[in-house]
ROSE-4610 file (N, C-alpha, C; in Angstrom, 1 decimal, always signed):
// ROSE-4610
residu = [X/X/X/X/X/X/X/X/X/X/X/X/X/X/X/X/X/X/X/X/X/X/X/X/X/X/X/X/X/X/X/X/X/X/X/X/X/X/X/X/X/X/X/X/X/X/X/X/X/X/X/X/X/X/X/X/X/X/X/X/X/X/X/X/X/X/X/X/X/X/X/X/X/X/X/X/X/X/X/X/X/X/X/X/X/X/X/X/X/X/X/X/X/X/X/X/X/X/X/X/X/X/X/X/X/X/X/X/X/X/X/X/X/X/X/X/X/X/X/X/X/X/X/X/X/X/X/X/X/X/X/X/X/X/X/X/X/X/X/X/X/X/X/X/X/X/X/X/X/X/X/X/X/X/X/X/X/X/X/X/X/X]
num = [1/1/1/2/2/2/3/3/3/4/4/4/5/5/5/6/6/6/7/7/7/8/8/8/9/9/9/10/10/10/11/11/11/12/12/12/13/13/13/14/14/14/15/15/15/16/16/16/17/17/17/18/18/18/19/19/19/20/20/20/21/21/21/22/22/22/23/23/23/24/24/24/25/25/25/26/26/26/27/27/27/28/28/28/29/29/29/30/30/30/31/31/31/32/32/32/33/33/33/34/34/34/35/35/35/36/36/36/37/37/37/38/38/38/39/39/39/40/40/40/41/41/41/42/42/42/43/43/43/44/44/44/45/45/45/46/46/46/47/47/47/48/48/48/49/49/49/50/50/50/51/51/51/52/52/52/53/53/53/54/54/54]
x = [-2.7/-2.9/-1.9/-1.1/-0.2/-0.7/-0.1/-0.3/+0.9/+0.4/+1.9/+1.1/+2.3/+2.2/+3.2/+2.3/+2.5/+3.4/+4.8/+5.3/+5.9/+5.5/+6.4/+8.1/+8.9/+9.9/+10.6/+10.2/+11.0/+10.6/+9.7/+9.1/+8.0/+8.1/+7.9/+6.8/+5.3/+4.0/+3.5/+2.5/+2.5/+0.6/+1.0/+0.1/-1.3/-0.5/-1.5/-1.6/-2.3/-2.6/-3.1/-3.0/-3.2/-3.2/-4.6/-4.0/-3.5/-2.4/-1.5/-2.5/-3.6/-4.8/-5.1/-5.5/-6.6/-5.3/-4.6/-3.5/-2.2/-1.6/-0.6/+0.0/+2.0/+3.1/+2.5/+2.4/+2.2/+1.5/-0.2/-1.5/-0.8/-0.2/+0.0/+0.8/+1.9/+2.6/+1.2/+0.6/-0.3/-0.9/-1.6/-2.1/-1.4/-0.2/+1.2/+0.9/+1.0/+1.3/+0.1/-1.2/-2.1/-3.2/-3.0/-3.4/-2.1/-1.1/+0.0/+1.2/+0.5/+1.4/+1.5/+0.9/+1.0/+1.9/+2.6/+3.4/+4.7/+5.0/+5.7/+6.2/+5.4/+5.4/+6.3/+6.0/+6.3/+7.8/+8.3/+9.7/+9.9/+9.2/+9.0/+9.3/+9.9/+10.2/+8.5/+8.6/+7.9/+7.9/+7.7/+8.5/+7.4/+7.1/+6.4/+7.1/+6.2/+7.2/+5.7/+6.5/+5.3/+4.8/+4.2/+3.9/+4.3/+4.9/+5.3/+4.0/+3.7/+2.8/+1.9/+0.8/-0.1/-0.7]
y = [-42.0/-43.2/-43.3/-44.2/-44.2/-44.7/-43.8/-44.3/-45.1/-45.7/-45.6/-44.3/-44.1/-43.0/-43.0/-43.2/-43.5/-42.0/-41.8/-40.5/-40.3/-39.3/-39.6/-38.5/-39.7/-39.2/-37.8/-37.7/-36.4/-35.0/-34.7/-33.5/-33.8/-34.8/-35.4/-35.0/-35.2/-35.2/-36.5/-36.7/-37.7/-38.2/-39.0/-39.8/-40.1/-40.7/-41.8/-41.5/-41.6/-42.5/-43.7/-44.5/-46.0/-46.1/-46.4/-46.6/-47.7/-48.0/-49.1/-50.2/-49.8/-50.9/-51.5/-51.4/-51.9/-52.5/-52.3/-52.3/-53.1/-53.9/-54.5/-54.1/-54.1/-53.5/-54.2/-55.9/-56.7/-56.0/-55.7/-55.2/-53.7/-52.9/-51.3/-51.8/-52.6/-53.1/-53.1/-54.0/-54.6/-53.4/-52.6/-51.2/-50.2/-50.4/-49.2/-49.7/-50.9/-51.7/-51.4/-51.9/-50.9/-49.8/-48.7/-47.6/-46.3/-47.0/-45.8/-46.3/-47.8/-47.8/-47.2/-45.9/-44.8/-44.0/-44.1/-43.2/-44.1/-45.2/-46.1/-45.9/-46.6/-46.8/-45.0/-44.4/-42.9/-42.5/-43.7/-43.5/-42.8/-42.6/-42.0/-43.2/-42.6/-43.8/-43.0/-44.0/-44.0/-44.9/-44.3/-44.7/-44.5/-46.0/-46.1/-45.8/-45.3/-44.7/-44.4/-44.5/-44.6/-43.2/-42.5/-41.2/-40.7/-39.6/-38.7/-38.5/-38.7/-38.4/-37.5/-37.5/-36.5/-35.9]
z = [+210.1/+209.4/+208.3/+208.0/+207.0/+205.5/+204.8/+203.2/+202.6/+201.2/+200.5/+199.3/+199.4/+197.6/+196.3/+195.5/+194.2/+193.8/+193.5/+193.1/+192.1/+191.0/+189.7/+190.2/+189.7/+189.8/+189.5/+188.3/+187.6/+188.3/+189.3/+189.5/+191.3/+191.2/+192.6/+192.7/+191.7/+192.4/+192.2/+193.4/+193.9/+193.0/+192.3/+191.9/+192.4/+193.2/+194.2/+195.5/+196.4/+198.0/+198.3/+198.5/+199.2/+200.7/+201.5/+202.7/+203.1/+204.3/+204.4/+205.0/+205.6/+206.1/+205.4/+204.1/+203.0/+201.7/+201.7/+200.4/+200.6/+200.9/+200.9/+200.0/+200.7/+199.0/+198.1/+198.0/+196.6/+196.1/+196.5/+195.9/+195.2/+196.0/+195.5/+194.1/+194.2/+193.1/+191.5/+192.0/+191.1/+190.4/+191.4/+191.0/+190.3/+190.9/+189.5/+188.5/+188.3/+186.7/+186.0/+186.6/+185.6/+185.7/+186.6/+186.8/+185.7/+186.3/+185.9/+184.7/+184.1/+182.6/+181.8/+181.4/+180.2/+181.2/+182.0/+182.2/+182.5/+182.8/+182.5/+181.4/+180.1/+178.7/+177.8/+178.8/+177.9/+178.9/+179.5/+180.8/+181.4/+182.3/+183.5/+184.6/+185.6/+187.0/+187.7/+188.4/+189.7/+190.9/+192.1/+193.0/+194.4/+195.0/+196.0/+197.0/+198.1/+199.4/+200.5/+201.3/+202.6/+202.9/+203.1/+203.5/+204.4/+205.0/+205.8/+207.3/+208.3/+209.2/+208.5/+208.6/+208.2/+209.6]
């Protein structure tokens, strides 16, 4: 089943999972902006990306 995942850039651990059934990119968008703004706000990237086969 595919995810997207939420990944902080600098050190590449991954945040989040979202599955792609339930979550649209717009929706996951919406969810970065306010689940993971204190890491934003302190500049840090983060970077959605589809998951690898599990």
């Amino acid at each position: 089943m595919p995810f997207w995942e939420v990944v902080l850039d600098k050190d590449k651990e991954i945040l989040g999972r979202y599955n792609q059934e339930y979550f649209s990119e717009q929706k996951i968008g919406e969810i970065v902006k306010k689940l993971y703004e204190q890491e934003i706000k302190q500049g840090n990237n983060l970077t959605i990306r589809l998951s690898k086969n599990d």
